[in-house]
N, C-alpha and C positions, 0 to 999 in steps of 0.2 A: 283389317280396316280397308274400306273401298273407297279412295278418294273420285268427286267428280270435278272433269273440269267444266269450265262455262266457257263457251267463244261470246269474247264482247268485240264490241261494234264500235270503233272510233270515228269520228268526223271532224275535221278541221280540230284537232285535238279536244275534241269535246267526248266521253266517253257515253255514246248514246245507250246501252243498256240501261248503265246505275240511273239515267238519269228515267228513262221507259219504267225501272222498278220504283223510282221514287213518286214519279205522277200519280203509279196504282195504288201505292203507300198513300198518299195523301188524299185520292178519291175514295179509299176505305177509310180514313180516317181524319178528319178536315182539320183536327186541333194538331195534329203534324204540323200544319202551313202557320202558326201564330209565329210570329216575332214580331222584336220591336227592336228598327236603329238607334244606335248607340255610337256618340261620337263625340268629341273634346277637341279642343281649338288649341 
């Protein structure tokens, strides 16, 4: 078995790759981006 690794990229603790993979995620696929807030007093 051949594991790979991936160099990710941090900024001001914000993990900028996942975040690079998820914009692409969601411009291929736009119903990715639905939610709706949810909140209780």
């Amino acid at each position: 078995m051949i594991m790979q690794t991936k160099e990710v990229e941090m900024i001001n603790g914000v993990n900028v790759t996942q975040m690079g993979e998820t914009v692409e995620a969601v411009q291929s696929d736009p119903t990715l981006a639905k939610f709706k807030f949810k909140w209780k007093k």
